[in-house]
C-alpha positions in Angstrom: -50.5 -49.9 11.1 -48.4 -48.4 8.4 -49.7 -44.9 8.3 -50.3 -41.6 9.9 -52.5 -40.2 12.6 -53.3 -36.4 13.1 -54.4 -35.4 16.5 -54.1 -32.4 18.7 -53.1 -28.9 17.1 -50.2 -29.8 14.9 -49.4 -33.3 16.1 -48.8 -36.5 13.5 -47.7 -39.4 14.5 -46.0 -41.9 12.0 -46.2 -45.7 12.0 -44.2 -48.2 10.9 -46.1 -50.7 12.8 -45.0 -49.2 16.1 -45.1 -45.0 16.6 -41.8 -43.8 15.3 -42.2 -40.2 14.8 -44.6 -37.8 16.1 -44.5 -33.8 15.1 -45.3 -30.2 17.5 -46.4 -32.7 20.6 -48.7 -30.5 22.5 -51.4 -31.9 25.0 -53.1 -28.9 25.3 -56.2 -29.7 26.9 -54.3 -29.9 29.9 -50.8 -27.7 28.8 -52.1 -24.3 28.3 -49.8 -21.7 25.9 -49.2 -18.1 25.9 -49.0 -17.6 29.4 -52.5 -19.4 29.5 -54.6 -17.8 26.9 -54.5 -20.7 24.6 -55.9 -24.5 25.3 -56.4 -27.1 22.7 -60.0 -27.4 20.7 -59.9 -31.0 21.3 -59.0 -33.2 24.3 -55.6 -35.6 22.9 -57.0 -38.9 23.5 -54.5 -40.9 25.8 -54.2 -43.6 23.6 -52.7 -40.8 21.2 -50.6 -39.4 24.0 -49.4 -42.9 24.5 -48.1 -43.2 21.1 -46.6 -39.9 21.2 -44.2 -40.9 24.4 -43.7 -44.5 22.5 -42.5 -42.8 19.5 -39.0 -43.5 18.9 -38.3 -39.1 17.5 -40.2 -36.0 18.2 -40.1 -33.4 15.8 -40.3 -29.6 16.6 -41.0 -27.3 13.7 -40.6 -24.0 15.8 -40.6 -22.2 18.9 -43.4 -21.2 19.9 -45.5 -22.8 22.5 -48.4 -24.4 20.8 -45.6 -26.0 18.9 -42.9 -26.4 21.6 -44.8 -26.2 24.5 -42.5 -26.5 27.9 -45.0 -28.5 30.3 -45.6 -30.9 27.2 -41.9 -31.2 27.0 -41.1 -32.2 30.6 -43.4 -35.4 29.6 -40.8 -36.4 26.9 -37.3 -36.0 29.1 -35.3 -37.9 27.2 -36.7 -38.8 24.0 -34.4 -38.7 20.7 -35.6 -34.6 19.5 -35.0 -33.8 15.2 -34.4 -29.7 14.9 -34.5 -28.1 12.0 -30.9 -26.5 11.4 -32.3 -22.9 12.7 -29.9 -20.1 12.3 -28.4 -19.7 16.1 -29.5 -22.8 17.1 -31.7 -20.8 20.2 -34.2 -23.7 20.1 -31.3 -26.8 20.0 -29.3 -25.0 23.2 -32.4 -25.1 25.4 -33.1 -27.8 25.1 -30.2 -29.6 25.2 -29.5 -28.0 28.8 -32.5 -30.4 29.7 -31.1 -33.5 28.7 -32.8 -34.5 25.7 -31.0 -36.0 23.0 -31.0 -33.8 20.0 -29.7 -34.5 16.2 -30.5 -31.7 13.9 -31.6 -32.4 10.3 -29.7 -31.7 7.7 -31.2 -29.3 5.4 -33.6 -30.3 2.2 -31.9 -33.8 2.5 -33.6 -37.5 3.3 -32.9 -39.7 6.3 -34.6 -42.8 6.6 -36.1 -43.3 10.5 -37.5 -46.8 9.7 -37.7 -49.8 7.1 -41.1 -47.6 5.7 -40.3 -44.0 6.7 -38.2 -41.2 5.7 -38.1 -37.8 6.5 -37.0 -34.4 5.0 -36.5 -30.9 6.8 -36.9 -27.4 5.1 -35.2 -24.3 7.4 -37.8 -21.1 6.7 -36.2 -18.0 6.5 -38.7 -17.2 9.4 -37.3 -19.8 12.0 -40.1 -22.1 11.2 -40.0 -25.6 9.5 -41.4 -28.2 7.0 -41.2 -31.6 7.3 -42.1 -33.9 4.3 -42.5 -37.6 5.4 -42.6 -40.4 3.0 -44.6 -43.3 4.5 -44.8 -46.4 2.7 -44.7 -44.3 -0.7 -47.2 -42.0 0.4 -46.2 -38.1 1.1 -47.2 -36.1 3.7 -46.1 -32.4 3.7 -46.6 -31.0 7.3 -46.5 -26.6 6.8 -47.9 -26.5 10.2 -47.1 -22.3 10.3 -44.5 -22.0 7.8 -46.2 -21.6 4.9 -44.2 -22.5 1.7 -42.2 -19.4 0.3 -39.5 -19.7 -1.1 -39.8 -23.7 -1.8 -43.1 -24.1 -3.3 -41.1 -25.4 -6.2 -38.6 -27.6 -4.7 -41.5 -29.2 -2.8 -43.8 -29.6 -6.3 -40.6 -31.1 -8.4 -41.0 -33.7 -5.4 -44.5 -34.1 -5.0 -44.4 -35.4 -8.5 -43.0 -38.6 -8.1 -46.4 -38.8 -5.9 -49.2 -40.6 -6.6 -50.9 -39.9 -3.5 -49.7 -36.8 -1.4 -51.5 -34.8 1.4 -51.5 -30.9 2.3 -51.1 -30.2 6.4 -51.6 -26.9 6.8 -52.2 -23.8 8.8 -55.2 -22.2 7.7 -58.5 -20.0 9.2 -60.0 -16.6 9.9 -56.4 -16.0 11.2 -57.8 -15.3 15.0 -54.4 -15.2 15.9 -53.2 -12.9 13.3 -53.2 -9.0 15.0 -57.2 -8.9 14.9 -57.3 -6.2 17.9 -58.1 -3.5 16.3 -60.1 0.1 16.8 -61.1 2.8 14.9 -60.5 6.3 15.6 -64.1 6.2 17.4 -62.7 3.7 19.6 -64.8 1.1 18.2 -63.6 -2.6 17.7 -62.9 -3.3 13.7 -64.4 -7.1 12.7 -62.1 -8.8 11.3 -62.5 -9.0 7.4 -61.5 -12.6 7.6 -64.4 -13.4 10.0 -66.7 -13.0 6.6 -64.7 -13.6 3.7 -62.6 -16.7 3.7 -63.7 -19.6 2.5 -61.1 -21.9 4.0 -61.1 -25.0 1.8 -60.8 -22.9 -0.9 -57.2 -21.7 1.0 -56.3 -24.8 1.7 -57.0 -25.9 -2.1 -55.2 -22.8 -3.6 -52.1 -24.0 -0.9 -52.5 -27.3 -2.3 -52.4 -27.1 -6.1 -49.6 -24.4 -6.0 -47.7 -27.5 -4.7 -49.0 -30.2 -6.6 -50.5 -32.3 -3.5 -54.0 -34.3 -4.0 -55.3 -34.4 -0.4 -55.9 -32.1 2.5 -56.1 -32.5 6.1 -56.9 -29.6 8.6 -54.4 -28.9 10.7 -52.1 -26.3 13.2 -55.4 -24.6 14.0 -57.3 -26.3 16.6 -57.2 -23.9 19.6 -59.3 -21.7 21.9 -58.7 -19.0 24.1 -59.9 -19.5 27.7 -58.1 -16.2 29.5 -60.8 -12.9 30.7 -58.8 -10.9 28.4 -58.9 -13.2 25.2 -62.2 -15.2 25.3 -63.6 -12.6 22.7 -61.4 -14.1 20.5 -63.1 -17.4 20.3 -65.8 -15.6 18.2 -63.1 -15.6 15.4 -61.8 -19.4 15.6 -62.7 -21.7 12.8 -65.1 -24.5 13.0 -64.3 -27.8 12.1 -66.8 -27.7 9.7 -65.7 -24.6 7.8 -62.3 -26.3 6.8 -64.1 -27.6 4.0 -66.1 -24.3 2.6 -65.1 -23.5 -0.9 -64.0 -26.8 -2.1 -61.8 -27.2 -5.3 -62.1 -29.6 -7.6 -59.6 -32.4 -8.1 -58.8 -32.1 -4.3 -59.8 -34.7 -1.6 -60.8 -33.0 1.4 -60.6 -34.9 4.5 -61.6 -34.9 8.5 -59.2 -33.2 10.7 -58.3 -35.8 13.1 -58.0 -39.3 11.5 -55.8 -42.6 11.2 -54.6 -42.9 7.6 -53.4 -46.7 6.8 -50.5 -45.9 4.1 -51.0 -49.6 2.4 -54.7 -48.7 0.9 -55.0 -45.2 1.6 -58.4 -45.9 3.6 -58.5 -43.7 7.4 -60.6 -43.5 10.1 -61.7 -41.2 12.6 -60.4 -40.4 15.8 -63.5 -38.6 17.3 -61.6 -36.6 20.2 -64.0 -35.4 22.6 -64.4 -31.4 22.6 -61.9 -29.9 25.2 -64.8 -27.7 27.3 -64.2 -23.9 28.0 -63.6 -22.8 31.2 -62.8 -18.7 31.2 -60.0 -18.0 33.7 -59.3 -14.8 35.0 -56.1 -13.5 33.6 -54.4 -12.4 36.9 -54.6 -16.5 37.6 -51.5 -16.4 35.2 -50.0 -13.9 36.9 -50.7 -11.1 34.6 -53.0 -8.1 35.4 -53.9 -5.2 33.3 -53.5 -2.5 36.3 -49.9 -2.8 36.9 -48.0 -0.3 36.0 -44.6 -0.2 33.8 -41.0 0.7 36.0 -38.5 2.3 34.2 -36.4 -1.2 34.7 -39.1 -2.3 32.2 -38.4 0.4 29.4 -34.2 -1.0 30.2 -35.4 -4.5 29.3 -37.6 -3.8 26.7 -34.5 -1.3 25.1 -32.1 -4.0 25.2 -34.4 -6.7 23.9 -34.8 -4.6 20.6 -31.4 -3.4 20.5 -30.2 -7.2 20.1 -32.6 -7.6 17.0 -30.1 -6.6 14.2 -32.9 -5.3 12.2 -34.6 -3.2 14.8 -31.9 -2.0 16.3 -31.0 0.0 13.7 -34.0 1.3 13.5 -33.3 2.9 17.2 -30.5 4.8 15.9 -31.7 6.0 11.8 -33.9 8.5 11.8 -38.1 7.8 12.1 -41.0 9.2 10.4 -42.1 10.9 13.4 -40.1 14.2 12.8 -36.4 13.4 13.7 -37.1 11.1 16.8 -35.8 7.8 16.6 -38.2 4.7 17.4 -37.0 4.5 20.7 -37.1 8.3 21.3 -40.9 8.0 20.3 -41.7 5.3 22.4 -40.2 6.9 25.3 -42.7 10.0 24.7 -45.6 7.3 23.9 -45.7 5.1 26.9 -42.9 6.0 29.4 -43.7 9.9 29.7 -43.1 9.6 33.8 -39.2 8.4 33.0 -37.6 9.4 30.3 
């Protein structure tokens, strides 16, 4: 096959007859992410996984570990890695400390991978990444997270040399978006988004602002299986709802499908559901009853202080009075040693 498969959370794979690129590789049905809160909606099919270690590049968008995922990683020792140019290259010097072979992309430019596929990298000012990828004259524009600012045009002004171009996107009640929230009462706010988004109407809106024609779901197929975060899976996105609020002029397709570049035709991948087992969290080594040391309040000091734009908010002046941020937080949470 000529084409593209989407699989997993925000895994492609491109063919040119054999798999040469594949995006994001995580297996997380088995790999869990955020010290084991997160697991994949959807078992990756081994066949899939099989075209993932065959494929000649892996691309990683970002760092974090839906996306980059280290247990995933150890599976693909060795394999030929693209980076985006980040700023501080954090992401290229870890990994290359692990013996992969690494070429970073240069910036809004082409390079060809294969007689039918080309490739084109856009640094985020937010460390993220797009890659657009031309398969046999079709265009594929993988946002996974990064959403589009500041090159929703330059992507458009290409797009329209398309005929056929598809939207891969981020999108959802945004579950993982800061939803923990209380009142003064104490009582847990429901999330706004749980109610009001109509999701295929995001994805259209994302889609027209950058003159694309087809959408696939995508970067969103997770679950939380942790004690402390099941409660979250009430606020997760159904398959089904990726397509609520249609817009016309916009082909809305399945999330996980084969798409045969030569006709344009796909067909479905059918992944069994990845079943939900909850784990208690002190399995991963985290449990709510321990207590903070003051070697903690060091490391968390110096963590911020080496963030240019927070650490000058440690030494200008806060809106609490004339305390500093770090002065506050001393009084907020570390009362027994400051």
């Amino acid at each position: 096959m000529i084409g593209l498969s989407t699989i997993g959370n925000a895994t492609l794979i491109a063919h040119d007859n054999i798999p040469v690129l594949a995006t994001d590789p995580w297996f997380g049905d088995i790999d869990s992410a955020y010290f084991g809160s997160w697991i994949a909606s959807h078992v990756f099919p081994k066949n899939q996984q099989e075209q993932v270690f065959s494929s000649k590049y892996i691309w990683l968008s970002h760092g974090h570990p839906d996306h980059i995922n280290s247990s995933s990683m150890a599976k693909l020792v060795g394999k030929k890695i693209l980076l985006p140019d980040h700023v501080g290259s954090r992401i290229y010097k870890g990994l290359i400390e692990k013996k992969y072979t690494i070429e970073i992309l240069p910036d809004r430019k082409w390079v060809q991978l294969s007689e039918n596929i080309k490739v084109l990298c856009i640094t985020t000012v937010i460390q993220d990444a797009i890659l657009l990828i031309d398969i046999k004259g079709r265009l594929f524009v993988n946002l996974n997270d990064a959403g589009s600012r500041h090159c929703t045009r330059f992507i458009r002004d290409i797009a329209k040399g398309y005929k056929n171009s598809y939207l891969l996107a981020l999108a959802g009640y945004g579950d993982a978006d800061m939803i923990n929230c209380y009142n003064e009462e104490g009582k847990f706010v429901i999330p706004p988004a749980k109610n009001n988004v109509r999701v295929g109407e995001q994805l259209g809106i994302l889609a027209k602002s950058l003159g694309l024609n087809n959408i696939v779901p995508f970067s969103s197929m997770h679950q939380y299986q942790r004690s402390d975060s099941a409660w979250a899976n009430e606020y997760t996105t159904p398959l089904h709802k990726y397509s609520e609020g249609k817009l016309e002029g916009l082909n809305y397709l399945p999330a996980f499908i084969n798409i045969n570049c030569s006709d344009g035709q796909y067909e479905l991948i059918n992944p069994e559901v990845n079943p939900l087992d909850i784990i208690n969290c002190e399995e991963f080594d985290d449990n709510w009853s321990d207590e903070l040391k003051p070697s903690d309040l060091r490391s968390i000091e110096n963590y911020f202080k080496r963030k240019q734009k927070t650490s000058k908010c440690y030494a200008s002046p806060h809106r609490y009075g004339d305390e500093t941020y770090l002065s506050y937080y001393r009084q907020r949470f570390f009362n027994n040693y400051s």
